[in-house]
DSSP file (Angstrom, degrees, kcal/mol; ACC not computed):
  #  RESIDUE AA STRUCTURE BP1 BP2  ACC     N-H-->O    O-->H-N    N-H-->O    O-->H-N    TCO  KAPPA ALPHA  PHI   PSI    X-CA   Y-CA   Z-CA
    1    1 A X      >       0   0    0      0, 0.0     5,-2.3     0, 0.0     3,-0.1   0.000 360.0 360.0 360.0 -24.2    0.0    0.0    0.0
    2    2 A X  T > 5 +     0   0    0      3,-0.2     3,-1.3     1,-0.2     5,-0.1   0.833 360.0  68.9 -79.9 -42.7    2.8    2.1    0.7
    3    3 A X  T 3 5S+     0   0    0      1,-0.3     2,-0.4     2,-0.1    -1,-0.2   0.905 103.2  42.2 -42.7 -61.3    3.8    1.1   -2.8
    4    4 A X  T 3 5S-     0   0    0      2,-0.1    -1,-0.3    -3,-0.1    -2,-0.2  -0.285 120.9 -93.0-113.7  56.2    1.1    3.0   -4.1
    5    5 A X  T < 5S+     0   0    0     -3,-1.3     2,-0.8    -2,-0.4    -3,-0.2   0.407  84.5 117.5  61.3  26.3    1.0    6.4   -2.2
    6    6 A X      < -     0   0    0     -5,-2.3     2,-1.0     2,-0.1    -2,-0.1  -0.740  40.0-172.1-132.0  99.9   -1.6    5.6    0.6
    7    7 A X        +     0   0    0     -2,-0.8     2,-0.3    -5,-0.1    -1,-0.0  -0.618  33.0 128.2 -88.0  68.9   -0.1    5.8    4.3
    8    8 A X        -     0   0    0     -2,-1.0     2,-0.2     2,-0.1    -2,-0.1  -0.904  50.3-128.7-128.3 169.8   -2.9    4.3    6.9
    9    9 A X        +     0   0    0     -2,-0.3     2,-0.1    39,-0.1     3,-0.1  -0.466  58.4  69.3-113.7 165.1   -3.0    2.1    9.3
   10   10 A X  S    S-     0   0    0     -2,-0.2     2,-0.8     1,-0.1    -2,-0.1  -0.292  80.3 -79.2 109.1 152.0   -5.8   -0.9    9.6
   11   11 A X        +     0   0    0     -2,-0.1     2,-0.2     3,-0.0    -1,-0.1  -0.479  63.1 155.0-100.5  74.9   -6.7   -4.0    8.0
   12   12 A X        -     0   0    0     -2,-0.8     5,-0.1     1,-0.2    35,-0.1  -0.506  51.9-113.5 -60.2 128.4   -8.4   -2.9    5.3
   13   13 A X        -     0   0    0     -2,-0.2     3,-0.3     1,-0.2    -1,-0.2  -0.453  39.1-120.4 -59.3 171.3   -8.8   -4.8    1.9
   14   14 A X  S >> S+     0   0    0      2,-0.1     4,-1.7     1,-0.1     3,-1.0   0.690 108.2  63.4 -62.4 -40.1   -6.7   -2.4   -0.7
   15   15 A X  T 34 S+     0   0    0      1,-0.2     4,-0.2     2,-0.2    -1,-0.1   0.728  97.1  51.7 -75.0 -14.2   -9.7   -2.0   -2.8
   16   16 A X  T 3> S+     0   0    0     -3,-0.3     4,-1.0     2,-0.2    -1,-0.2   0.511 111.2  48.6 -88.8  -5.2  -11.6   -0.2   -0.2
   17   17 A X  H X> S+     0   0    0     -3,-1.0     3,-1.7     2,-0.2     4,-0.8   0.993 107.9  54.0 -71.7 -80.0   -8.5    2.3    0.3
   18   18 A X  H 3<>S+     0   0    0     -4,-1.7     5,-1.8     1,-0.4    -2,-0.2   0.521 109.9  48.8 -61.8 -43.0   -8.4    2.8   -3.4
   19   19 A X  H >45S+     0   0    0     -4,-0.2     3,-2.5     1,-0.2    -1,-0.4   0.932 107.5  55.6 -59.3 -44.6  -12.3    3.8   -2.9
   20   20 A X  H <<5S+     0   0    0     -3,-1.7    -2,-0.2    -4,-1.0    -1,-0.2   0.681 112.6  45.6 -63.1 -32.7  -11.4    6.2    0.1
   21   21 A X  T 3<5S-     0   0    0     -4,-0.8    -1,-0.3    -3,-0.1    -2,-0.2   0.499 123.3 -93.6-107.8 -11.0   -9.3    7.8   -2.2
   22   22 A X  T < 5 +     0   0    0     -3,-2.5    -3,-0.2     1,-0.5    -2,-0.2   0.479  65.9 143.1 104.0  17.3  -11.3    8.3   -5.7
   23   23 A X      < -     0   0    0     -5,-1.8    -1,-0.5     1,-0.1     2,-0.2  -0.668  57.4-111.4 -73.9 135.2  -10.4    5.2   -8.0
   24   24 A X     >  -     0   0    0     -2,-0.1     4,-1.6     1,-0.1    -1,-0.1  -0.430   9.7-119.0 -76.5 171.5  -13.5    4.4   -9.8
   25   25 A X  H  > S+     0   0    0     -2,-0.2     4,-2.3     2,-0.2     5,-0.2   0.853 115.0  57.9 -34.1 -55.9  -15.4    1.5   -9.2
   26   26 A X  H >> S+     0   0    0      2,-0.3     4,-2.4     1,-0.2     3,-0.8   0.950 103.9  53.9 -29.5 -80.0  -14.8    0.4  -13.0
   27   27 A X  H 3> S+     0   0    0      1,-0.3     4,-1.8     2,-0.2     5,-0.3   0.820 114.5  38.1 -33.4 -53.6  -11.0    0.5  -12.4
   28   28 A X  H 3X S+     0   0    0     -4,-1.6     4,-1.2     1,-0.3    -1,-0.3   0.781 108.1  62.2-107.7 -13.7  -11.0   -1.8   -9.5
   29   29 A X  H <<>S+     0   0    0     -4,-2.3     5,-1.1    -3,-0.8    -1,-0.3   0.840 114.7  39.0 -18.4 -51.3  -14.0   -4.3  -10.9
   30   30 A X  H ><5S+     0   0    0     -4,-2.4     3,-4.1    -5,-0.2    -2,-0.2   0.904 113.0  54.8-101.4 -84.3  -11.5   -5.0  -13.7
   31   31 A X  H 3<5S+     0   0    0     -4,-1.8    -1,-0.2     1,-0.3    -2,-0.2   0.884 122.0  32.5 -28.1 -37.1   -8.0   -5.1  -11.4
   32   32 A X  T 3<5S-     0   0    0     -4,-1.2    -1,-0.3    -5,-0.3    -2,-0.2   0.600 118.7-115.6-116.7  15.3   -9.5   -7.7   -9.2
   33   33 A X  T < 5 +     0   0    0     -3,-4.1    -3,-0.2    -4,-0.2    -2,-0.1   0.360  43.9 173.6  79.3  14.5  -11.6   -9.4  -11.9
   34   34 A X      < -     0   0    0     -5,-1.1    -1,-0.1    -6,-0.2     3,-0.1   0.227  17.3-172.4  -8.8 140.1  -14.9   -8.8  -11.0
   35   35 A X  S    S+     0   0    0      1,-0.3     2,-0.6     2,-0.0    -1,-0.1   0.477  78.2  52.3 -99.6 -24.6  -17.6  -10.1  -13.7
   36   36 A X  S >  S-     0   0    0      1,-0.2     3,-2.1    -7,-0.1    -1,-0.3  -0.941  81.4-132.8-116.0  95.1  -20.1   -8.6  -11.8
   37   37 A X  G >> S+     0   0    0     -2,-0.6     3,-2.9     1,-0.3     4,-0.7   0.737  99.9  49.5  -4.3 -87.6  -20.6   -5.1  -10.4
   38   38 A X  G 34 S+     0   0    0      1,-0.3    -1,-0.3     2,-0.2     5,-0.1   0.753  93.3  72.2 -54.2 -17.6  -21.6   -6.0   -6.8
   39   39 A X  G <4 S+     0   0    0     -3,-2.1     3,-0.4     2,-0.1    -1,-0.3   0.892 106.4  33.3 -26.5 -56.7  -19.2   -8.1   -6.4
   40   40 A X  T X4 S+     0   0    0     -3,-2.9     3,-3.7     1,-0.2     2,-0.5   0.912 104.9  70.7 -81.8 -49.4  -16.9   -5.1   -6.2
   41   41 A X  T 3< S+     0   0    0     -4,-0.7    -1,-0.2     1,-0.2    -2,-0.1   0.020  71.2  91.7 -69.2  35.4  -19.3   -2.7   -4.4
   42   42 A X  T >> S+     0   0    0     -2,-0.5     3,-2.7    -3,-0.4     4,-1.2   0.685  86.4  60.2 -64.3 -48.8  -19.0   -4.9   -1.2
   43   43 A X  T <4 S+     0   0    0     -3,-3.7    -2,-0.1     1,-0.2   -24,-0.1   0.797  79.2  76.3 -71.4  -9.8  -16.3   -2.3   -0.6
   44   44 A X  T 34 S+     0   0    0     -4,-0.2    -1,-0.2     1,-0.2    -2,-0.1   0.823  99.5  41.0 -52.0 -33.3  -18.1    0.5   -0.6
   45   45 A X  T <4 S+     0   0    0     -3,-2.7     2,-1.3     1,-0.1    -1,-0.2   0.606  97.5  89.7-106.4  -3.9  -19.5    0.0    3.0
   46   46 A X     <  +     0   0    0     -4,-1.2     2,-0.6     2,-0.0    -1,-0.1  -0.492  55.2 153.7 -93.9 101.5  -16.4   -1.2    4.2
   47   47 A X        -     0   0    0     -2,-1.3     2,-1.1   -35,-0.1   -30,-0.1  -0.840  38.0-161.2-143.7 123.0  -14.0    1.5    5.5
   48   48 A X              0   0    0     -2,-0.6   -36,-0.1     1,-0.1   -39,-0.1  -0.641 360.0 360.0 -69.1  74.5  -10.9    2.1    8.2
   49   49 A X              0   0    0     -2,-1.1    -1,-0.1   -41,-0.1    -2,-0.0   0.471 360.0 360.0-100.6 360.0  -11.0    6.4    8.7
């Protein structure tokens, strides 16, 4: 995570960081290979602040 600019602390999946932070949805459906929209927007309600 550090890898890719985002410095908090928690155990947080990456993809809900990535939300936190303004990647669309799209983007991270496809990176983690989603076929299916809800799939991905599990991560939406999941979040470390």
């Amino acid at each position: 995570m550090e890898g890719a600019g985002i410095h908090k602390t928690g155990s947080c999946h990456m993809a809900t960081h990535m939300l936190n932070n303004g990647t669309d949805t799209r983007f991270i459906q496809a990176m983690l290979g989603h076929t299916l929209l809800p799939s991905t927007q599990i991560y939406t309600v999941a979040s470390v602040e």
